[in-house]
Short mmCIF file of the C-alpha atoms (twelve columns), coordinates in Angstrom:
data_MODEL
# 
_entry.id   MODEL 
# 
loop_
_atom_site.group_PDB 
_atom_site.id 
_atom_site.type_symbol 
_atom_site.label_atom_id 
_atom_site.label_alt_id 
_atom_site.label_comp_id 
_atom_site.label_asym_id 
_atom_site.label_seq_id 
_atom_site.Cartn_x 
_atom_site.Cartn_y 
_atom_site.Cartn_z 
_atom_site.pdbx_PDB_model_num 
ATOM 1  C CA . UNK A 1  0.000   0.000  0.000   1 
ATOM 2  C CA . UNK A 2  1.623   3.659  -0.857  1 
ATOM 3  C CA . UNK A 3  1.067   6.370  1.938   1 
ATOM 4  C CA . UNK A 4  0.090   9.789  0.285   1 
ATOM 5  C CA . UNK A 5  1.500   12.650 1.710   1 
ATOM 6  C CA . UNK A 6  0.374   16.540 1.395   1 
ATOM 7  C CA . UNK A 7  2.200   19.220 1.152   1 
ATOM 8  C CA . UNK A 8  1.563   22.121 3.935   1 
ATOM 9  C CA . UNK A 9  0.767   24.795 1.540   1 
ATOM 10 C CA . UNK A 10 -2.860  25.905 0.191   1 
ATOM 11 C CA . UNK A 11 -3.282  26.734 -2.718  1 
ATOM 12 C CA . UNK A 12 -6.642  28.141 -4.804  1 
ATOM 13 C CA . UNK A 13 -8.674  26.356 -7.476  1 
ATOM 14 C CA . UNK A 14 -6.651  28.037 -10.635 1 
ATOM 15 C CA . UNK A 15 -3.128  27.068 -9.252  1 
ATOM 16 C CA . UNK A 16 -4.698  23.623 -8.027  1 
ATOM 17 C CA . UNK A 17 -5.638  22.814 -11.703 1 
ATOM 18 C CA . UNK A 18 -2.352  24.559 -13.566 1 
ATOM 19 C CA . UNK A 19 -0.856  22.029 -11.261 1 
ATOM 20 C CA . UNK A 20 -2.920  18.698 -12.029 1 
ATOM 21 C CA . UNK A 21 -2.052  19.927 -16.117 1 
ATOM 22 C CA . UNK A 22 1.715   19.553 -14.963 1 
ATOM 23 C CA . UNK A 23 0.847   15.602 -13.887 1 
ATOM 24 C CA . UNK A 24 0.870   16.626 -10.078 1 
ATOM 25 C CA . UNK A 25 -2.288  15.042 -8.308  1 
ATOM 26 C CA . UNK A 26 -4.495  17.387 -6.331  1 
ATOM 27 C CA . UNK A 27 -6.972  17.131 -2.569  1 
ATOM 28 C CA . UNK A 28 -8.621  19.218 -0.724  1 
ATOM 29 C CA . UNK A 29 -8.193  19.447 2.826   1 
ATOM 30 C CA . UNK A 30 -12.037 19.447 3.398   1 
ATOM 31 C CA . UNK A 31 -12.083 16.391 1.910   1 
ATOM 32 C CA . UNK A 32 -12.371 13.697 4.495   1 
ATOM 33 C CA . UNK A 33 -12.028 10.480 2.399   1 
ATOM 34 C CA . UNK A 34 -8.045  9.690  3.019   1 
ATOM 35 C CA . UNK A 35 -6.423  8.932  0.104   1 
ATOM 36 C CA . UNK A 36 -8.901  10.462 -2.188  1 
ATOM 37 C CA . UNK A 37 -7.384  12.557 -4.603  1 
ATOM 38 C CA . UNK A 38 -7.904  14.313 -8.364  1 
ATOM 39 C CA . UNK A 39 -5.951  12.972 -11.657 1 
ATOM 40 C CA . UNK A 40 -5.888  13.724 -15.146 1 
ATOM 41 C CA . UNK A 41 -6.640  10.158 -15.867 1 
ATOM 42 C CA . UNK A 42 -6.414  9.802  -20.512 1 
ATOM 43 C CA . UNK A 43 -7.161  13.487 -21.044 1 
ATOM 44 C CA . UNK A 44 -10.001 13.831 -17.918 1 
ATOM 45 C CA . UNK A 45 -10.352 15.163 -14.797 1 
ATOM 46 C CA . UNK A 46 -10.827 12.231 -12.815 1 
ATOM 47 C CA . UNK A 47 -10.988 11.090 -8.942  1 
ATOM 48 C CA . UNK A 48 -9.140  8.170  -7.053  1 
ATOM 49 C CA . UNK A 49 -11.696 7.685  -4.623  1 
ATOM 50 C CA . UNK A 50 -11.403 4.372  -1.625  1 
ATOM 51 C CA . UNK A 51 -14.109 3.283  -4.753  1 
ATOM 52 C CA . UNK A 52 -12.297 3.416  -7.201  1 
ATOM 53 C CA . UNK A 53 -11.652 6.364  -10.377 1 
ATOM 54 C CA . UNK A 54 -14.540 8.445  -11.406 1 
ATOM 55 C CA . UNK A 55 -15.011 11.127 -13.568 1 
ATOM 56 C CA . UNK A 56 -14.874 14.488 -11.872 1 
ATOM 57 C CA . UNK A 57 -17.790 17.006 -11.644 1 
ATOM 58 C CA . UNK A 58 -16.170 20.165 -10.403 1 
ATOM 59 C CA . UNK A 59 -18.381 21.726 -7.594  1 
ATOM 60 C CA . UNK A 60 -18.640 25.424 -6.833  1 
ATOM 61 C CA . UNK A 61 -17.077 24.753 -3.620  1 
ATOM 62 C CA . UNK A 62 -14.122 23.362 -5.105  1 
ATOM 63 C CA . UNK A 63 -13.923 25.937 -7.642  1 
ATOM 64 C CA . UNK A 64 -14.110 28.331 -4.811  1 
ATOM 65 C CA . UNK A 65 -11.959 26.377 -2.238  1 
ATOM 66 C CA . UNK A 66 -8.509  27.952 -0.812  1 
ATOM 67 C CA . UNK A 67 -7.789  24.505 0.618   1 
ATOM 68 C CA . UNK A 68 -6.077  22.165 -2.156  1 
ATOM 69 C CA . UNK A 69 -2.802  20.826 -1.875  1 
ATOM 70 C CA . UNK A 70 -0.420  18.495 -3.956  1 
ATOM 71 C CA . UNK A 71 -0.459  15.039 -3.088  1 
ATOM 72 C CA . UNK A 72 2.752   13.067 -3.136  1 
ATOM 73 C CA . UNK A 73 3.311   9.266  -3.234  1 
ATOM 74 C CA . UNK A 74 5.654   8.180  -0.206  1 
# 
């Protein structure tokens, strides 16, 4: 099993995204699934959820949100 780690700083929506284009993956701190984190998974936003991946509809509150951070694989 790979721990995911977060880094400390918060970043908005726009810088969130710029990242996930660069191959980074992306959370939100609100988000209280562990582990759960967005992908650009063959060209779509996509979500590794404890589910499994699913295709991402983009809330207001996340396009709002202050509270993402880049996920890194341990």
């Amino acid at each position: 099993m790979t721990m995911m780690m977060t880094e400390q700083t918060t970043i908005d929506f726009p810088v969130a995204i710029q990242r996930l284009m660069d191959g980074e993956r992306i959370t939100r701190l609100d988000w209280k699934d562990e582990g759960s984190y967005g992908l650009l998974h063959e060209g779509k936003l996509c979500l590794r959820l404890p589910t499994g991946l699913h295709t991402w509809i983009v809330s207001e509150g996340d396009l709002n949100a202050n509270d993402w951070v880049i996920v890194r694989a341990n």
